[in-house]
C-alpha positions in Angstrom: -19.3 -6.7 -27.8 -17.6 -5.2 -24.7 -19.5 -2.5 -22.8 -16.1 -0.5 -21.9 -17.7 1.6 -19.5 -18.8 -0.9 -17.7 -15.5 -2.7 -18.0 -13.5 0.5 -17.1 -15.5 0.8 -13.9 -15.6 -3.1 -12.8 -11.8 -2.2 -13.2 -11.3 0.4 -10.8 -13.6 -0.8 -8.5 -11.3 -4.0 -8.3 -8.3 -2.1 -7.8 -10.0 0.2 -5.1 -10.9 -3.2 -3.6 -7.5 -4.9 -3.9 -5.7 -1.4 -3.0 -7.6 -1.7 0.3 -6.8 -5.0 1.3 -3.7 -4.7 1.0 -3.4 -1.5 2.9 -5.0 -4.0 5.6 -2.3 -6.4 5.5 0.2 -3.9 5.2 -1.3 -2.1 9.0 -1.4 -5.9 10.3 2.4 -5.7 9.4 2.7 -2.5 11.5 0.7 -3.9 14.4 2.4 -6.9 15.0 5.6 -5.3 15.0 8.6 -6.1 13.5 9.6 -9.9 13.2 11.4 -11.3 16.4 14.0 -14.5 14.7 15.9 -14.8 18.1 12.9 -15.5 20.5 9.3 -17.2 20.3 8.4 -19.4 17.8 10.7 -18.8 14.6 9.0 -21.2 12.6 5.6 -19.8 13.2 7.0 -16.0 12.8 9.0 -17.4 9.4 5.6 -18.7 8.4 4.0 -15.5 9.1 6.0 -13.5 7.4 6.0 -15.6 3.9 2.2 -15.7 4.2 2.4 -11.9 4.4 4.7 -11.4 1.6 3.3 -14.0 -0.5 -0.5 -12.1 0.2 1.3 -8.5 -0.4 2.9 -9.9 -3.9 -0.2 -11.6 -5.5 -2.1 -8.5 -4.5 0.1 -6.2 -6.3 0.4 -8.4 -9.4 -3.5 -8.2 -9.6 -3.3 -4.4 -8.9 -0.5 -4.2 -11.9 -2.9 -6.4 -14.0 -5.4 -4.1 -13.5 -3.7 -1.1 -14.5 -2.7 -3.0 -17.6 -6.2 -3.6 -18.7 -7.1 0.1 -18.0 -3.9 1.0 -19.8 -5.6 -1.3 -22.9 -8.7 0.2 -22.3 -7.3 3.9 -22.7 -5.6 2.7 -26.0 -8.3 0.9 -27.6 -6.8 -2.8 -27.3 -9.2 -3.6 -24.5 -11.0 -7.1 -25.0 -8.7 -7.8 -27.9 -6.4 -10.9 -27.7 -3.1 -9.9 -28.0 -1.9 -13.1 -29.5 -3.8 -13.5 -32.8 -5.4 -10.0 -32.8 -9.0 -11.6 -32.1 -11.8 -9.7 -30.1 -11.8 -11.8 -26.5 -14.8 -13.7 -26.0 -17.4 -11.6 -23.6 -17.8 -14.1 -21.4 -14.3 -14.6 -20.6 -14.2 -11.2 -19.9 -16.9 -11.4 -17.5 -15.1 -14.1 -15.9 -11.2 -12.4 -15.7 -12.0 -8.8 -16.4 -8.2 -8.5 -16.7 -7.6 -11.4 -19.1 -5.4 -10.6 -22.8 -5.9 -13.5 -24.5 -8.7 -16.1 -25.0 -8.7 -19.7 -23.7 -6.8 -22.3 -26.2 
């Protein structure tokens, strides 16, 4: 059985966590400045920016993931797979708080 307290809270405290960093690489953004393409090293700012965007993208996704499961656990479907209907194994809760389905 899920402990949804505890679940709810691991939750937020995740997002708070994820929210921070990327507030962090959002600032970094702002202190570097904006891109330059013309001068320097294009490649290397090119590189710097997909890092950037690819870090800013899987950090929302996991906020959004997040605010799914807390969605889930506000409705009552939390720890429930949402293929067959099944409750989620504990463990693989443990393991991907976020996780709507079991392992196949």
């Amino acid at each position: 059985m899920v402990d949804i307290a505890t679940a709810r809270q691991r939750l937020l405290d995740e997002r708070a966590r994820l929210e921070r960093q990327l507030e962090l690489v959002k600032q970094e953004r702002a202190e570097d400045g904006p891109i330059d393409m013309l001068g320097g090293d294009a490649a290397a700012d090119t590189s710097s920016a997909t890092t950037e965007l690819n870090m800013r993208s899987d950090l929302e996704h996991s906020i959004h993931e997040i605010d799914a499961a807390l969605r889930r656990v506000d409705e009552g479907t939390y720890g429930i797979d949402e293929e067959t209907g099944e409750p989620i194994d504990p463990e693989r809760l443990d393991a991907v708080p976020t996780a709507r389905t079991n392992v196949r």
